[in-house]
N, C-alpha and C positions, 0 to 999 in steps of 0.2 A: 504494500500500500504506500509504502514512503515514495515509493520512486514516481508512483500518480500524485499523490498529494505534499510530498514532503513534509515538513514538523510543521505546515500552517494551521491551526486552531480548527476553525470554520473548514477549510477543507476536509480535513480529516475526518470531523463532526459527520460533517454533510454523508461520505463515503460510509463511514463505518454504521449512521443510523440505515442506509440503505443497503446493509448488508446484513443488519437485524431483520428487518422488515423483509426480506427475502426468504431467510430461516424460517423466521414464523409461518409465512404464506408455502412454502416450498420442502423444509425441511433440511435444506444444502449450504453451503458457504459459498458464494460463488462471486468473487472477486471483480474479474471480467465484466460479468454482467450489473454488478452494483455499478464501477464504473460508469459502464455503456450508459446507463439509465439517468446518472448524474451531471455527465457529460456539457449539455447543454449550460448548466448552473457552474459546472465549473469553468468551462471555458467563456464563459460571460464574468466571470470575477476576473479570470485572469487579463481579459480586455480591462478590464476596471484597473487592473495593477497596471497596464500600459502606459492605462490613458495619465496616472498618477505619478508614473515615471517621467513622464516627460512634462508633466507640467512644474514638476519636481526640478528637474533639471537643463530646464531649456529647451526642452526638445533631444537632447545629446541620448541619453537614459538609456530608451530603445536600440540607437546606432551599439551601443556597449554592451547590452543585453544578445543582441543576433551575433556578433563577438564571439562571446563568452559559448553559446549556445554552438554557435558553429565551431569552436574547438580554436578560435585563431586567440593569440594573444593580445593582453588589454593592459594598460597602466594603471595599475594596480595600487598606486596611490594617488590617482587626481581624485580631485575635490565631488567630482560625480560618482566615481564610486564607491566612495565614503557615504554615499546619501544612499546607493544601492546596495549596501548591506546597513545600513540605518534600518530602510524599508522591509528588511530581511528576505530580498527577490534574490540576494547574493549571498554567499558563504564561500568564504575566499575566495576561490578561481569559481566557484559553478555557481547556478544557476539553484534555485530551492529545489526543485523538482522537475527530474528528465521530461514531465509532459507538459511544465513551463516552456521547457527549450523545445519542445518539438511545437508547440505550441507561436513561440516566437517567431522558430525558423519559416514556421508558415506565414505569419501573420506581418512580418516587420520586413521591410521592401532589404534585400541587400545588395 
């Protein structure tokens, strides 16, 4: 679950009550599909952290997030990415969560 949601609060929330509510209804644990079902909700927050990046930082935020995501290197002490792991979208070199980056990589022009 960490690698969909990472340690964010509300993500996590979100996934793990929809993976009660599957049990209950079904009898199974089925990760995958709690995901699938959430999907919508998480990737509409993650647009929200975007939009938050960048008004955060000028605009710049996102360019250092598809970076990060794509695997190139970043300056690791300017003053922006100090704000993006403030926001906790960053943790050292990565990104919170592999379906942030893939999420980015889709979403942020590079």
């Amino acid at each position: 679950m960490a690698l969909r949601t990472g340690p964010h609060p509300f993500l996590l929330e979100l996934l793990c009550n929809r993976i009660v509510e599957l049990h209950e209804a079904t009898g199974k644990v089925d990760v995958a599909v709690a995901y699938q079902e959430e999907t919508p909700i998480i990737e509409a927050h993650f647009a929200r952290l975007l939009e938050a990046v960048n008004a955060d930082t000028g605009g710049r935020g996102t360019a250092l997030l598809r970076g990060i995501a794509a695997g190139l290197g970043t300056d690791a002490a300017s003053a922006d990415m100090a704000r993006l792991r403030l926001m906790g979208v960053v943790s050292d070199r990565t990104l919170f969560s592999s379906e942030f980056g893939r999420f980015v990589l889709l979403h942020v022009p590079g």
